[in-house]
Steps between C-alpha positions, in 0.01 A plus 500: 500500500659853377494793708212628332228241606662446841432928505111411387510218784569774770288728304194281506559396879560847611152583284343216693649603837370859436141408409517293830641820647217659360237268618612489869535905498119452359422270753632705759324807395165307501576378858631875579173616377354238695633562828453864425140467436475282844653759660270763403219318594653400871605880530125580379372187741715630788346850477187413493548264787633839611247678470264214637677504798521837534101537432477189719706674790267827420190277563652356789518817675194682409328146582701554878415820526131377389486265812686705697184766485251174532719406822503848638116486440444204679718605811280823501160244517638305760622854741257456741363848650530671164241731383349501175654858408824370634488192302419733164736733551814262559343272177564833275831582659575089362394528165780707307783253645350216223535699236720521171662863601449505894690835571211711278204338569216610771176364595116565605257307648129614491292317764185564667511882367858615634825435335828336612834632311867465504674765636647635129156442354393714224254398211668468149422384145675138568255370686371132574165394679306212639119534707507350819176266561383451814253210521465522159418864490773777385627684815783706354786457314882484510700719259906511443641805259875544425577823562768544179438395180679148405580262200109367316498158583175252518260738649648851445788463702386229710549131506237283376585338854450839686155510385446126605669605857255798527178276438618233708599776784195626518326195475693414847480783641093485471552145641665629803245811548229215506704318743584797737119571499349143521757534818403834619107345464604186660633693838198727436294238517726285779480835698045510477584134580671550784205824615227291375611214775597707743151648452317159503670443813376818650177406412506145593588636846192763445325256438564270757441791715127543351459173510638459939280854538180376218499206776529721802189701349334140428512419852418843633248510232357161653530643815339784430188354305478275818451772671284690285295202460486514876469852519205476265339180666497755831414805341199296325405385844512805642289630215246278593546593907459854368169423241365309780548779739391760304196369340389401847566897597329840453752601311581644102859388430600601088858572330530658204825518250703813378222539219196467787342161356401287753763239620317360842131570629395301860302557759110515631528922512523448107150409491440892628628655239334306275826279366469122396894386554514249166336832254730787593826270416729715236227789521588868563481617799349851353259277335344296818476801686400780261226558734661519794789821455559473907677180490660588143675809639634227790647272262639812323698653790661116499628519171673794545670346770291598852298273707161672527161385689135584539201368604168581296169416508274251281174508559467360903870379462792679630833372364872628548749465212886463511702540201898382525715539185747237441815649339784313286887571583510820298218647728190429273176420554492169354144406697289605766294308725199566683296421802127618590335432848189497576442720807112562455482331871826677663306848345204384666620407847688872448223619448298413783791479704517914437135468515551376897734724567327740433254398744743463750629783440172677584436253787823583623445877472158452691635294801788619560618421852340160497785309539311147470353656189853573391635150553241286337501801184902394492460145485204519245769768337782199494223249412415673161822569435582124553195394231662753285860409498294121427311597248819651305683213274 
């Protein structure tokens, strides 16, 4: 072989060695493009894992600071002694600590007609809101503003999650007012209770009282019913001891009430004035004795309160009339009772008895000196005077 075809030989293999050459350095570049291409994309992976975790971590906080307020709300519901004002007040100081920009944000709760705010509170354009319910019913609301303007995010410049935190803050915090007040009922309600028993009590002892003092007044009732019975049984004997007596008597015994109507009428002397006792029952008194204005001026001078008497004449009948008012605690006349006796024979024997003295009078006058005459005129005198004081009931 010549120099010339050995010089192709190396020609040809050096050709061959290049192309090889060639393809590796192609190769190469395909794998550098490769790897390059994987790098990008685990550079591009990495910051958005990155970013994840940086979003993640961002969640992670606000979602802290989220619970944190939840927490701080729950302490609050458990502080026993606190007020409902108290309770408000410190829930709207909580609120700007959960959110997005803290250091610019203020707060206002409207409850009950009075407002709660943080101490840099002043109403803005950025503001968020949720109603707080009560039993169902809106009560108020709870409002957060940031008090500079900042980056538009979800909701203007707040968090989709802010406006979730807002709801669900209110939402507690009407949870918690229907706690505190269910509580505040409760002890309310412990505290009537508590009076209501304490009253009960009272009264059971009342009325164990009533009932020691009802049976006290049973007995003394008893007692005194016995008695009354008794006191009746005798006063209805002595009723008939005093009809008896003074039906068998000369006598006109009536009472009459405060409106003169006939009440009691006894007594043999009624027959004299002309009086049946079972008729003149409930009658007036002005009526029974319209004809007779003697004894009506009698009864009068009782019923204004003065005992007055008088004896008048009917027909061959004399008959003296007593009149007694019977007056009531307060000094009124309630009734008046009266009594008429007949003294036609005690006017008769005075009568003659005058009649005699007379006589003896003028016997006396014409014997004077006759002392026997004078002794047996003195114990005639002392007889008559005897058959007088007899004849007199």
């Amino acid at each position: 072989m010549n120099d010339e075809d050995k010089t192709k030989e190396q020609l040809k293999a050096a050709n061959q060695q290049l192309q090889a050459s060639e393809q590796q350095l192609r190769a190469n570049n395909q794998q550098l493009q490769a790897n390059e291409q994987q790098l990008r994309a685990e550079i591009t992976e990495r910051k958005k894992a990155e970013k994840g975790k940086k979003q993640l971590l961002r969640n992670l906080t606000e979602r802290v600071k989220e619970l944190g307020a939840f927490y701080d709300l729950s302490e609050l519901m458990e502080k026993a002694g606190i007020s409902l004002e108290e309770l408000y007040q410190k829930a709207a100081n909580i609120a700007p600590g959960s959110w997005q920009y803290p250091d610019i944000t203020c707060a206002r709760i409207v409850l009950d007609g009075k407002e709660y705010q943080t101490g840099n509170f002043k109403e803005t354009r950025w503001k968020q809101s949720a109603d707080i319910k009560i039993y169902g019913n809106k009560a108020g609301a709870l409002e957060v503003f940031y008090l500079e303007e900042r980056p538009k995010s979800d909701k203007g410049p707040f968090l989709k999650e802010e406006e979730k935190l807002i709801n669900a803050l209110a939402e507690r915090l009407g949870k918690i007012v229907e706690r505190k007040k269910a509580e505040e009922q409760s002890r309310a309600s412990e505290q009537q209770l508590k009076a209501a028993n304490q009253q009960l009590r009272a009264s059971e002892q009342q009325l164990r009282a009533s009932t020691q003092q009802l049976r006290a007044n049973e007995q003394q009732l008893r007692a005194e019913i016995t008695e009354r019975k008794e006191a009746e049984e005798t006063l209805r004997k002595s009723e008939m001891i005093f009809r008896t007596t003074i039906i068998g008597l000369p006598l006109a015994v009536f009472a009459l009430n405060h409106e003169g109507l006939f009440m009691v009428s006894e007594g043999q002397g009624l027959e004299k004035l002309d009086i049946f006792p079972d008729k003149v029952l409930g009658k007036s008194v002005h009526e029974v004795f319209a004809d007779r204005p003697i004894i009506l001026e009698v009864i009068q001078r009782a019923f204004e309160a003065r005992s007055s008497e008088s004896t008048i004449k009917i027909g061959e009948f004399a008959l003296h009339i007593q009149c007694s008012p019977i007056l009531d605690p307060n000094g009124k006349v309630e009734s008046v009772i009266c009594i008429g006796i007949d003294v036609t024979e005690r006017k008769k024997v005075e009568k003659a008895t005058k009649k005699h003295l007379h006589e003896l009078e003028v016997f006396y006058k014409a014997s004077r000196g006759r002392e026997k005459r004078i002794v047996e005129l003195k114990k005639r005198v002392k007889e008559l005077e005897k058959k007088l004081c007899k004849e007199q009931p």
